[in-house]
C-alpha positions in Angstrom: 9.2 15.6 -3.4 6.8 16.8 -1.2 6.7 16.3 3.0 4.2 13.0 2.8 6.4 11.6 0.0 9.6 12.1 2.5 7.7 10.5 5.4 6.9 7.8 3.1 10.1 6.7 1.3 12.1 4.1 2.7 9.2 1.8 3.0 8.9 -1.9 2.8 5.7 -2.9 3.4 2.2 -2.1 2.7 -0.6 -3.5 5.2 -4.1 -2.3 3.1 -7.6 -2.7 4.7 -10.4 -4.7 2.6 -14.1 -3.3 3.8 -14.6 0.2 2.7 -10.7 0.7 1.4 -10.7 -1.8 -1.1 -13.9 -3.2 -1.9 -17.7 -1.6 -1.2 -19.1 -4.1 0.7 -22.2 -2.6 2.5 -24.0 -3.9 -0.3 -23.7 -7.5 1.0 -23.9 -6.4 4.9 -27.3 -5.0 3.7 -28.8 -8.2 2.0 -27.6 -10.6 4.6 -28.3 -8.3 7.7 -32.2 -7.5 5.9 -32.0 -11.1 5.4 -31.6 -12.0 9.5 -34.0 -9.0 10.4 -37.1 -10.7 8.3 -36.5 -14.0 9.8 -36.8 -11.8 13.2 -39.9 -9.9 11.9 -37.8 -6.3 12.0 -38.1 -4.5 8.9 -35.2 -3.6 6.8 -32.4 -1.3 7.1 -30.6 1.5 4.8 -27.3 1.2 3.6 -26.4 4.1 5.3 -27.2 3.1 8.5 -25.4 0.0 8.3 -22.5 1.3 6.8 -21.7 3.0 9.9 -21.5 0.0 12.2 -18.9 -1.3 9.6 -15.3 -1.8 11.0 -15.6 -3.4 13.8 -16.0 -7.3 12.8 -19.0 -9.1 12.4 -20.0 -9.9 15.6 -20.2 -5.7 16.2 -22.4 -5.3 13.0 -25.1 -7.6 14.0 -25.3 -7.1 17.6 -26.2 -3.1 16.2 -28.4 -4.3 13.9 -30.5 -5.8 16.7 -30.3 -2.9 18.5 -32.0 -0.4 16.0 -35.2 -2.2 17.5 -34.2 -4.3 20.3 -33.4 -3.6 23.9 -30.3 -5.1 25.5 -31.6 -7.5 26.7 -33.6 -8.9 23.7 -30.1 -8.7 22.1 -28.5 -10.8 23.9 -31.3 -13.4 24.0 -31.0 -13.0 20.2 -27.7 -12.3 19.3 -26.0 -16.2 18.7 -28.9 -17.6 16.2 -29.0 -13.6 14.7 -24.8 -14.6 14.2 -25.1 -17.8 13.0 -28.0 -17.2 10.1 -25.9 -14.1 9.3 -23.1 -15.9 8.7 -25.3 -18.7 6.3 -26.8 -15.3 4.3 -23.4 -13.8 4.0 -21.9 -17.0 2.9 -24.3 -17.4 0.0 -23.8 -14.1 -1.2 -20.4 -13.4 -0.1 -19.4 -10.9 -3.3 -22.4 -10.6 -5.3 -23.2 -7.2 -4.7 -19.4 -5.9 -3.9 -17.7 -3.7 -6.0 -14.1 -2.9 -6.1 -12.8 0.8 -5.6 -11.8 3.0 -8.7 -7.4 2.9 -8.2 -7.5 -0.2 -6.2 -6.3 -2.7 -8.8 -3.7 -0.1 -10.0 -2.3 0.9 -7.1 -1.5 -2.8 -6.1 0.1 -3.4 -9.2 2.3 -0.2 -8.6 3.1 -1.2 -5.3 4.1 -4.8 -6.7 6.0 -3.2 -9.5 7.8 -0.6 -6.7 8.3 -4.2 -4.9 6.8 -3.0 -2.2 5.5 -6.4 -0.1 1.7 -6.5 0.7 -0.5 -7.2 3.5 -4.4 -7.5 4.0 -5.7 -6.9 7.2 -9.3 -7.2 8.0 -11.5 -7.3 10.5 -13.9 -9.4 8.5 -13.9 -13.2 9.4 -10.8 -14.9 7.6 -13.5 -17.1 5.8 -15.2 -14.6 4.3 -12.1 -12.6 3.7 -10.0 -14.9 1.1 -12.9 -15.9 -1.3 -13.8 -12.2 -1.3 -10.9 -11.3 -2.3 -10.4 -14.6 -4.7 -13.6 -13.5 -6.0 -12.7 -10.1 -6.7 -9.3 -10.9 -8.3 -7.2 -8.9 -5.5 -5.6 -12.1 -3.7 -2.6 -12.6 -5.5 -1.9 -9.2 -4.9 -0.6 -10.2 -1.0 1.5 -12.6 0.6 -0.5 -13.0 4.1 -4.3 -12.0 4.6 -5.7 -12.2 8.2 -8.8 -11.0 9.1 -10.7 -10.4 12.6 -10.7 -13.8 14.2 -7.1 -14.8 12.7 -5.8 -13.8 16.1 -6.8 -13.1 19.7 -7.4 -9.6 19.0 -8.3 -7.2 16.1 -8.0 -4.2 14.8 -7.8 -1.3 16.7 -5.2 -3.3 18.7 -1.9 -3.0 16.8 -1.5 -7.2 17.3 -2.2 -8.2 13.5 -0.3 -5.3 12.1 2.7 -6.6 14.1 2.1 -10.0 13.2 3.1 -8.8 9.7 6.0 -7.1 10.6 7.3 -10.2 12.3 6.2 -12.1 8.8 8.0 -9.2 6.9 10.7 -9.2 9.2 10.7 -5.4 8.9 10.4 -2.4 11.5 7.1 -0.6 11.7 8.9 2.3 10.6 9.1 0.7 7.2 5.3 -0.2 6.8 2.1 1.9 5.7 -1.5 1.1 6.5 -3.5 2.1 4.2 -7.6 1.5 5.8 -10.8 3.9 5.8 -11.6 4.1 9.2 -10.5 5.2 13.1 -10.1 1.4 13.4 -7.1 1.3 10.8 -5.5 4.3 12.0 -5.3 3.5 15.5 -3.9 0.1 15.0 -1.4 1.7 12.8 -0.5 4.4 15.5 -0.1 1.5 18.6 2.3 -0.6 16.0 4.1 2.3 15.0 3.4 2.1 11.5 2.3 5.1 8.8 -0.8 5.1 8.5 -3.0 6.7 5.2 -6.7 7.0 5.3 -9.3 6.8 2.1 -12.3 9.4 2.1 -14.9 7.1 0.5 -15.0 4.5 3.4 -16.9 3.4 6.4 -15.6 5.4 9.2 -19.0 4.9 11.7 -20.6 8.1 10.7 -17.6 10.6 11.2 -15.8 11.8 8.7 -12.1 10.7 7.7 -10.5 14.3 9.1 -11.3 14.0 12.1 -8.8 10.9 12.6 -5.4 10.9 12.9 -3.4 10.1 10.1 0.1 10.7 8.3 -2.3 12.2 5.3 -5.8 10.9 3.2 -5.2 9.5 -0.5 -8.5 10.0 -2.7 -7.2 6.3 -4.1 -4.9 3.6 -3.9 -3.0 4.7 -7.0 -3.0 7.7 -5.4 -1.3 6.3 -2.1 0.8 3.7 -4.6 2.4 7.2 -6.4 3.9 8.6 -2.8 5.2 5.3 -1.3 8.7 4.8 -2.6 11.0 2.2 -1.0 14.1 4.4 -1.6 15.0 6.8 0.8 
């Protein structure tokens, strides 16, 4: 057993990110965010760039897709109707152009077979969250999901990663998150939860060593293999 494996036995819990950790999404952000920008007269935007306003919720990623060629303050003169037809593109598309990760759907199964109980926490709206996840097959994988407007506040703020401790009725020591970003791994620092990080995600343009983590796993499966709920 190697050092990460002994930091991560005795663990209950598994709280797992859903943009950029289990599912590529950017491909959906792209159509609905091009989709917004033509109705605005802007022309369209690489993937790349907007996989790098990813991870902060929704509300984030459009107000910096205005500002590749707004000011401020056309922004904010902007911003509600940009929201509101983002949300009707994304709605319609919601999953058409997502793929799921190579390990995801193994390393859940591991986890479930370990008995290890599972959480998804997103910052993407809770209504775009579930049917993603229905539509991709993952849901029955977890017993909670709450996404970015299920409480107050979202990650970074450890709240939601609490809130499933409380659900779990477990100690923080006893959970990983598992995310792709800065985002994920700050909220699991606050809570006091381990906290794993995936290479391949959307970490705003920096990559995934520069934040601080208990270790990176190149998949689920990968992550599934160390976490062991003996001690």
């Amino acid at each position: 057993m190697n050092s990460l494996q002994q930091k991560l036995s005795n663990i209950a819990g598994v709280i797992v990110d859903l943009d950029g950790t289990m599912a590529h999404t950017a491909p959906d952000f792209q159509v609905a965010i091009n989709a917004v920008r033509r109705e605005l007269d802007l022309p369209g935007l690489s993937i790349e760039l907007i996989e790098t306003f990813v991870g902060k919720g929704t509300a984030h990623l459009v107000r910096r897709a205005l500002a590749v060629d707004l000011t401020s303050a056309q922004v904010d003169v902007h911003f509600e109707q940009a929201l509101d037809r983002y949300h009707a593109h994304y709605h319609a598309i919601n999953g058409q152009y997502v793929t799921i990760y190579d390990g995801v759907q193994a390393g859940l199964s591991l986890m479930q077979q370990k008995g290890l109980r599972l959480a998804c926490v997103t910052n993407k709206p809770i209504a775009f969250a579930v049917p993603l996840l229905q539509k991709l097959g993952l849901e029955d994988y977890f017993e909670v999901v709450y996404g970015g407007d299920s409480f107050p506040k979202k990650k970074p703020d450890p709240y939601p990663l609490l809130q499933v401790c409380k659900d779990f009725d477990v100690p923080p020591q006893r959970i990983v998150a598992i995310g792709d970003s800065i985002n994920d791994a700050q909220a699991a620092r606050a809570a006091g939860c381990w906290v794993l990080n995936v290479p391949y995600g959307y970490n705003h343009g920096h990559p995934i060593q520069e934040v601080d983590s208990d270790g990176i796993v190149q998949t689920l499966l990968e992550a599934a293999e160390l976490i062991s709920p003996q001690s």
